[in-house]
Structures are given as structure tokens and as C-alpha cells.
C-alpha positions as CSV (number, residue, x, y, z in Angstrom):
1,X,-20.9,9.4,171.1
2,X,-21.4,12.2,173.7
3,X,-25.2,12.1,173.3
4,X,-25.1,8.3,174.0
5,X,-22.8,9.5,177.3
6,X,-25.4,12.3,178.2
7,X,-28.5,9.5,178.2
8,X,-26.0,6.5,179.7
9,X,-25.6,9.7,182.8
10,X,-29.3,10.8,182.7
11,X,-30.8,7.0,182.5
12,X,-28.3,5.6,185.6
13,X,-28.8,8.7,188.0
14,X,-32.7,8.5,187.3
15,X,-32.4,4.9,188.3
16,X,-30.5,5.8,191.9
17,X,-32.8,8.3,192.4
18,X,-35.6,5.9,192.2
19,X,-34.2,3.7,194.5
20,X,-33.8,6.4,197.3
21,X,-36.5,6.9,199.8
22,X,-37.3,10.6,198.8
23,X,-40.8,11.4,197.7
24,X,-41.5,10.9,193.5
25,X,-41.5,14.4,193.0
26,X,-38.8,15.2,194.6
27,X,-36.8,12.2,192.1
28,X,-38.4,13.9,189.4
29,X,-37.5,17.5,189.9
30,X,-33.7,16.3,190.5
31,X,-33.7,13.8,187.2
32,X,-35.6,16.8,185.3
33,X,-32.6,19.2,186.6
34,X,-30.1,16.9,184.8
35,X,-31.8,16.3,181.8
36,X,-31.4,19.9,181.4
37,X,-27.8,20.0,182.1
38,X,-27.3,17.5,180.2
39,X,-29.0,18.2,176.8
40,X,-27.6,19.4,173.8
41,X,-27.8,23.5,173.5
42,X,-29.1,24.7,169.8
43,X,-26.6,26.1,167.7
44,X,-28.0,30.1,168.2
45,X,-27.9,29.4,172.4
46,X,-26.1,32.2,174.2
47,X,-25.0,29.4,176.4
48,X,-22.2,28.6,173.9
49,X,-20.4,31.4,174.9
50,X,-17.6,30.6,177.0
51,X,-16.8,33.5,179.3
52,X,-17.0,33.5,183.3
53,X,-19.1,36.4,184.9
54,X,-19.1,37.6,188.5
55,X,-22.4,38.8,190.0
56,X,-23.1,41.5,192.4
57,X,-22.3,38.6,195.6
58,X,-18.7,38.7,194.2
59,X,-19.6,35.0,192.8
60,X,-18.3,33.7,189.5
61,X,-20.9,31.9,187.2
62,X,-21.3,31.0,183.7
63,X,-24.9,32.0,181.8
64,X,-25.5,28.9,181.5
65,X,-26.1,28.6,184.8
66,X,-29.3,30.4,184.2
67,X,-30.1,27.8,181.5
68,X,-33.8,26.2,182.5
69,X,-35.2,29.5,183.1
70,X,-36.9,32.4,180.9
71,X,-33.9,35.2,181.0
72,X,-35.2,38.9,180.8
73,X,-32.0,40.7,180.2
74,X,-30.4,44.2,179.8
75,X,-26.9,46.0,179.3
76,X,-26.9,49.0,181.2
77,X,-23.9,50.7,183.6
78,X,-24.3,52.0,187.4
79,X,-22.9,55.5,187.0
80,X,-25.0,56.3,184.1
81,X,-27.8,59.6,184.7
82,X,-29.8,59.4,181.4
83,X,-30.9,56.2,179.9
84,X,-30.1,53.8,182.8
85,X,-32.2,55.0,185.0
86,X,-35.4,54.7,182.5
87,X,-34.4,50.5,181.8
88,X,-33.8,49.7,185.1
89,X,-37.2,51.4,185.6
90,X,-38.9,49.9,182.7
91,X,-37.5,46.1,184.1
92,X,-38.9,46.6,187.4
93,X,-42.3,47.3,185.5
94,X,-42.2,44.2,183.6
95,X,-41.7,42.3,186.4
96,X,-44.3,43.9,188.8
97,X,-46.7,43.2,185.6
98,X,-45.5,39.3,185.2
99,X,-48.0,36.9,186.9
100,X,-46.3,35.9,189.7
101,X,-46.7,32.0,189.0
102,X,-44.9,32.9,185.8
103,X,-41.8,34.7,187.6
104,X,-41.1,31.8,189.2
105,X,-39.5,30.8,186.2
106,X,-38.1,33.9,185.0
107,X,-34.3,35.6,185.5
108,X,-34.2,39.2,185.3
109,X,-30.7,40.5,184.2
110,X,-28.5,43.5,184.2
111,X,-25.0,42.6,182.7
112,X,-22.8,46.1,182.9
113,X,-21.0,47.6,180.2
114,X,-18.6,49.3,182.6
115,X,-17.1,46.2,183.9
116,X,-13.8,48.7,185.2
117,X,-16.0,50.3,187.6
118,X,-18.8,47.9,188.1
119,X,-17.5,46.4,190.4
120,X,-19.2,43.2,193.1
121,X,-19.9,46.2,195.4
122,X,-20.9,48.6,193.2
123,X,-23.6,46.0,191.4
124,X,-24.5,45.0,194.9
125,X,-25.5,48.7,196.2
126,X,-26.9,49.4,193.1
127,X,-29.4,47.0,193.7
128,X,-30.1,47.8,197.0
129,X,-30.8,51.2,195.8
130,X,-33.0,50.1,193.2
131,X,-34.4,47.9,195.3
132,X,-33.7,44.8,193.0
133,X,-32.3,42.6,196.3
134,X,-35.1,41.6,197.6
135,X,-35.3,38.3,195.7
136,X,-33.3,36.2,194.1
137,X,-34.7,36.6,190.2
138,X,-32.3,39.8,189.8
139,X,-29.2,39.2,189.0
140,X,-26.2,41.5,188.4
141,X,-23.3,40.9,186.1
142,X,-20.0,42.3,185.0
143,X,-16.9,40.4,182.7
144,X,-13.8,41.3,181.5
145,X,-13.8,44.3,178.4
146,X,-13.7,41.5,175.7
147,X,-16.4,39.2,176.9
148,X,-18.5,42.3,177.0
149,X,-18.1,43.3,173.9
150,X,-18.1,40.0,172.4
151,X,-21.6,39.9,174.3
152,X,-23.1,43.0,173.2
153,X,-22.6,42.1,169.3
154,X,-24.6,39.1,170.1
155,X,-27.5,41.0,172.2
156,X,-27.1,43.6,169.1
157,X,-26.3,46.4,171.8
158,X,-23.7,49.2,170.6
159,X,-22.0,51.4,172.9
160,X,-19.1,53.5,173.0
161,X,-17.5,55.4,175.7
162,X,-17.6,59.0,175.2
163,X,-16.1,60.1,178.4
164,X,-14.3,59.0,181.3
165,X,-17.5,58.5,183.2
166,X,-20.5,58.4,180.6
167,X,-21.1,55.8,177.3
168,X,-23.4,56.3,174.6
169,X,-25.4,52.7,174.2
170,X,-28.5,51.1,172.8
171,X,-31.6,50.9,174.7
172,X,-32.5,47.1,174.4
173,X,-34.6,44.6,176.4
174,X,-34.3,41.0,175.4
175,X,-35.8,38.2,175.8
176,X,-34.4,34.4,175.9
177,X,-36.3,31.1,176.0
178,X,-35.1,28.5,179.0
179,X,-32.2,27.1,176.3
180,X,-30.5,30.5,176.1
181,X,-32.3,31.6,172.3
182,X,-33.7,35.0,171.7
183,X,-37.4,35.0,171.3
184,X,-38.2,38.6,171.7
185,X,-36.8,42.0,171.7
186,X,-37.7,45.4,172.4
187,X,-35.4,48.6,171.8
188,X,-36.6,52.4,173.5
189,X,-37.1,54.0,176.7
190,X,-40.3,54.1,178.5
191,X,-42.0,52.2,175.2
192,X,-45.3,50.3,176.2
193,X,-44.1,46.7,177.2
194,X,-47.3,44.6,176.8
195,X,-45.3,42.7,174.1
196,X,-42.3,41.8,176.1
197,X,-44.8,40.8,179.2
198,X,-47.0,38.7,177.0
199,X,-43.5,36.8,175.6
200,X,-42.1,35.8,179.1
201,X,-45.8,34.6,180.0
202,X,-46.2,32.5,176.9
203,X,-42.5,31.1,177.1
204,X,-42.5,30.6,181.1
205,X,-45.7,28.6,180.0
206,X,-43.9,26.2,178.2
């Protein structure tokens, strides 16, 4: 019954679009939006999960608001000195080495482990200082301690607090297809990522 309400929304909106004076691919882009929205996620999407984020402009979303785009993702924290520092800098690289017609379709994203002191301002001068502002593919994210952790298991990142200012964590980039599903995955520091390049190039393809 729902899927028969999804295509009943999707089939009357594409009609009123067509019947507006706007250009046709301007009716297309809007009735291809919300056939996305509207669509049924698989089963293994991370945007089943529930929780509410808050990015580095102090604005709440859901990931499924990224939903339509290839996500690039990472757990890291701001205060962190050792491995941090080496995936922020191995992000920027894959992006710098992504085609740029193919980032036009990709999300980069940084989702903190550290939510207490990752705070809105803290994400937000963090990427100013990593100079991760100047467009609107990086996105910053921090949740409440249990929607972080519950996130983690699924990304397969472990980390542990092992002082009042430093964790110990996994060192993982992944991957996820424009429905939210892991397609790739690669775990180290500094490790070479023609791999991970050639994934979001074939899946921003699609």
C-alpha cells in the first residue's frame, strides 16, 4: 500500500510539473528529485538509521538527506594529533584526484567521534583550517554518544577513549553508493587510494 502511495505522489506531482511553464529539464530534475525521495531504501541502506545529526552550520539533518549522492565518509575527532591529521589529509587527496564532473555528485564526510567537544564551532573552524569550506561537498557531523556508536558498528570503526582528550580508533575510509549501501572500503593511513578514486568514479557514473 505505501508503494502504491509513493507512485500515486510521484505520478500527480510529475503531472503539475508538466503543466507549469518552466523549461523540461528543469520538470525533470524536480520529478527525478522525488522519485528519489520517494523510493524504497534496500534493506543494508545506512539511511534506515534514525538519528538526527548537526553539521558544522549548527544545522540539524538526517543522512538521508545526502541520499542521491555518492557519500565518501570518515570518523575522525578535531582535537586528535596522530591519525586525524593523516585522513583528513588522505580525503582532501581523493578529492583533488576525483574528476571534477564526477564530484559533482559526490559528498565528502567527516562524522566526529567526540560529539562532547565537537561542537557546531569547533567542526566549523576545523574546516576552515583544513580548508574543507570552500565548497559545499564537505560536510561535518557530530550526534549524540549513542547514535555514534550505534554508527560506528555499522561503518565497522572501533574506538575507545583512552584519555580525557585522546581516543584510540580505526583508520577507515568508506564508500556508499547514492542509496546509502557500502560499496567500497579502505582501512590505513597514507595507503595508495587509486582504489577508492576509481569506486566513486565508477559509482558517480551511474
Amino acid at each position: 500500500m505505501k508503494t502504491l502511495i509513493k507512485i500515486g505522489v510521484l505520478l500527480t506531482v510529475a503531472f503539475l510539473y508538466a503543466c507549469t511553464p518552466e523549461s523540461g529539464d528543469m520538470n525533470a530534475e524536480k520529478v527525478e528529485a522525488i522519485r528519489i525521495e520517494t523510493e524504497e531504501l534496500p534493506e543494508l541502506s545506512i539511511y534506515n538509521l534514525p538519528a538526527k545529526w548537526t553539521n558544522q552550520d549548527g544545522e540539524e539533518i538526517e543522512l538521508i538527506d545526502l541520499r542521491g549522492d555518492v557519500v565518501v565518509m570518515v570518523m575522525i575527532y578535531t582535537t586528535c594529533r596522530a591519525a586525524c591529521p593523516r585522513l583528513v589529509a588522505d580525503m582532501r587527496n581523493i578529492h583533488k584526484n576525483v574528476p571534477e564532473e564526477n564530484n559533482k555528485n559526490v559528498k565528502y564526510v567527516l562524522v566526529s567521534i567526540d560529539p562532547e567537544v565537537d561542537t557546531p564551532e569547533m567542526l566549523k573552524a576545523f574546516s576552515i583550517e583544513n580548508q574543507m569550506n570552500d565548497t559545499d561537498q564537505w560536510t561535518f557531523l557530530r550526534g549524540t554518544e549513542s547514535d555514534t556508536r550505534e554508527f560506528a558498528a555499522v561503518l565497522a570503526v572501533s574506538y575507545k577513549q583512552i584519555s580525557p582528550i585522546d581516543f584510540s580508533h580505526s583508520n577507515i575510509i568508506s564508500v556508499f553508493d547514492q542509496e546509502g549501501v557500502l560499496a567500497h572500503q579502505k582501512e590505513g593511513l597514507g595507503v595508495d587510494s587509486k582504489e577508492t578514486i576509481a569506486a566513486i568514479i565508477e559509482l558517480s557514473n551511474n
